[in-house]
N, C-alpha and C positions, 0 to 999 in steps of 0.2 A: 274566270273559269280556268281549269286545270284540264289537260290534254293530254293524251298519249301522242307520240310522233304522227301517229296513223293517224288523228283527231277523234279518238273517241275520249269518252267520259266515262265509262261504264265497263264491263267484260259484256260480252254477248248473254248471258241471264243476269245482267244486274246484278249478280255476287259481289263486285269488286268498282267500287266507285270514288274510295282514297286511294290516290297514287302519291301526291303531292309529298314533296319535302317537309320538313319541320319549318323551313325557312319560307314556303309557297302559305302552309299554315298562316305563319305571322303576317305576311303579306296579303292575308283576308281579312285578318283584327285592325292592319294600319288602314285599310279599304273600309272598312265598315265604322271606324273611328273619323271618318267623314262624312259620315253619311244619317240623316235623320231618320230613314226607315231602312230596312233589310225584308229584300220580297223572295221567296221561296215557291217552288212549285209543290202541289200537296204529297207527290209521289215521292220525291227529295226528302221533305218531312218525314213521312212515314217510315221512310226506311232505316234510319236507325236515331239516336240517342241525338237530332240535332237541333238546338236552344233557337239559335240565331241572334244571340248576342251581342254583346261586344267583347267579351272574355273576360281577360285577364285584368285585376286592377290597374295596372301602369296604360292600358290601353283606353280605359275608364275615366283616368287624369289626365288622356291626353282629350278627351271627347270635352270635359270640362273646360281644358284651356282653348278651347274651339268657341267656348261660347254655345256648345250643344247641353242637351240634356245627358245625364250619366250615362241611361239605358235608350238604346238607339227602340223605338215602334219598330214593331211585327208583324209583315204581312204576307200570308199565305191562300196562298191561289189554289183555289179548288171548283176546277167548273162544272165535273160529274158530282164531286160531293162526296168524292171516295175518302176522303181525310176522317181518317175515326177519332172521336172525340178523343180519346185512349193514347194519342198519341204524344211521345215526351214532353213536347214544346209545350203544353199544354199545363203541365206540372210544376214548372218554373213560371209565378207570377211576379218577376224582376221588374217587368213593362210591357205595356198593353199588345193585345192581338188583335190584328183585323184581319178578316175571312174576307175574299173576292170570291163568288161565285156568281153562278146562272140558274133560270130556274129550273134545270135538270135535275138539280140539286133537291129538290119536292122539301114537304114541309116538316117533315119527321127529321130530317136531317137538320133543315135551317133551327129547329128547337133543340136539337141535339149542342148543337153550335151555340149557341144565344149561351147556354148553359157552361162555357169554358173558354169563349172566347168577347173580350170586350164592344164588338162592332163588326157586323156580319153588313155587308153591303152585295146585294142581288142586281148582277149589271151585264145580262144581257138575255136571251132566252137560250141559244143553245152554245154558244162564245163569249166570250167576256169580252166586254166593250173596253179598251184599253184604255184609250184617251179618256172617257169618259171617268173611269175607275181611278186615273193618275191625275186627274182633274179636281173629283171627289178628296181623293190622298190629300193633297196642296191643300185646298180650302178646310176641308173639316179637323185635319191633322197638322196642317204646318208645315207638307213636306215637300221641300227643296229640290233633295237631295236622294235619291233614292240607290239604294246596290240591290240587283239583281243576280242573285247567286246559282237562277238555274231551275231545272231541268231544262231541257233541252227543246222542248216542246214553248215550255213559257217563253225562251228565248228567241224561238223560231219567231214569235208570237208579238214581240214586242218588236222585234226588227224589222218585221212585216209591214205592221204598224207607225212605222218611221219616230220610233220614240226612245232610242238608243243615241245618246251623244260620243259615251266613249268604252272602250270594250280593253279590259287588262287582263294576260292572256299567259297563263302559264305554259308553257312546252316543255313536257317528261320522257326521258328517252327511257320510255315503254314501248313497243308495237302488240295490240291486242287483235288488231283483226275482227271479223265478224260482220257479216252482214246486217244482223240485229242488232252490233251494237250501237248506243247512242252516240250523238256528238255536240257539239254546242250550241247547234243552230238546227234543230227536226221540225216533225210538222208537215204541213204541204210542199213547202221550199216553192222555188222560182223556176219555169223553164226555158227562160232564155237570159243571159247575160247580161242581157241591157235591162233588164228587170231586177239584179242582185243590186246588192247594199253594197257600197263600196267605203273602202277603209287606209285612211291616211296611216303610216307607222310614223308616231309619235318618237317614240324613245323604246329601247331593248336593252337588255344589261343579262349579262351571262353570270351565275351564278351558280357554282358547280360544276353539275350537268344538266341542268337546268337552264332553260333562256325565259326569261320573266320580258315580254312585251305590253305596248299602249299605244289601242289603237284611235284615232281620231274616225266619228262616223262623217264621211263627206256626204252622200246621198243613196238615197233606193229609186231607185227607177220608176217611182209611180209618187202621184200628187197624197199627200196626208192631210 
């Protein structure tokens, strides 16, 4: 994830959601060039032109010399069902798409979906069952290795969940402000302390004006 000082991700209407350097860019492609799937939130999706690839060819050859597949799996989180068929990701058949939702999601939609996306998985009635959904991933897909790119909601979501090993963490000397805007971790959140996720700092490296962190998950406060 990419951050403003303040820790948002977003302006307070969502207009403005790249802030990131050219250099924070590539440091999504070396991130995603490890990794067997790349998970998106559907709102993330929707909002503009984004594949979830692995880019550029050089980053392509290095996923080969990994012993991965070329094209990293596609998995997009949608538990209302708001993801419209219509949307870019959907246009680029590079490598397969799997849909997580719930069944808010009703059945006009889940057909809508069948029709554009490779594997539509229904896993929870009004939440999506994480474990369960990341369980499914591994066995039916082969997947190890997952990058988590976000919204903020999803992220709340999966840290909840105690299914976050390691969190790499851009900081943009932006301050956006706003009470509505987003940040890396939404959602219900935690109301006490000893209830939060707590996070080992790994390694930092200053680049710019930019500080590029990795953070180790030590524990959340509640049994998984």
């Amino acid at each position: 994830m990419a951050m403003t000082a303040d820790g948002k991700i977003a302006t307070a209407n969502g207009a403005v959601a790249s802030f990131g350097s050219a250099r924070d860019r590539a440091h999504l492609y070396e991130l995603r060039a490890t990794a067997d799937a790349v998970m998106c939130g559907a709102r993330t999706v929707a909002a503009g032109p984004i594949l979830l690839g692995p880019g550029p060819a050089k980053y392509r050859r290095l996923r080969v010399r990994r012993r991965l597949a070329e094209y990293n799996l596609r998995v997009i989180v949608s538990g209302t069902g708001s993801l419209p068929a219509s949307a870019a990701v959907f246009q680029k058949r590079f490598s397969p798409i799997v849909i997580l939702t719930t069944e808010r999601a009703g059945l006009a939609t889940l057909r809508r979906w069948a029709q554009v996306a490779d594997e539509v998985l229904v896993c929870g009635r009004r939440e999506i069952d994480f474990p369960r959904a990341l369980a499914w991933l591994r066995k039916r897909w082969q997947v190890r290795r997952l990058l988590c790119e976000g919204g903020g909601e999803l992220n709340g979501a999966l840290f909840a969940a105690g299914l976050v090993n390691e969190l790499h963490l851009t900081i943009c000397p932006w301050l956006l402000g706003g009470r509505r805007a987003l940040t890396i971790a939404d959602g219900v959140g935690v109301e006490r302390l000893a209830d939060a996720t707590q996070l080992e700092l790994k390694r930092r490296r200053r680049i710019g004006a930019e500080l590029f962190c990795v953070y180790k998950v030590r524990a959340a406060g509640h049994e998984t």
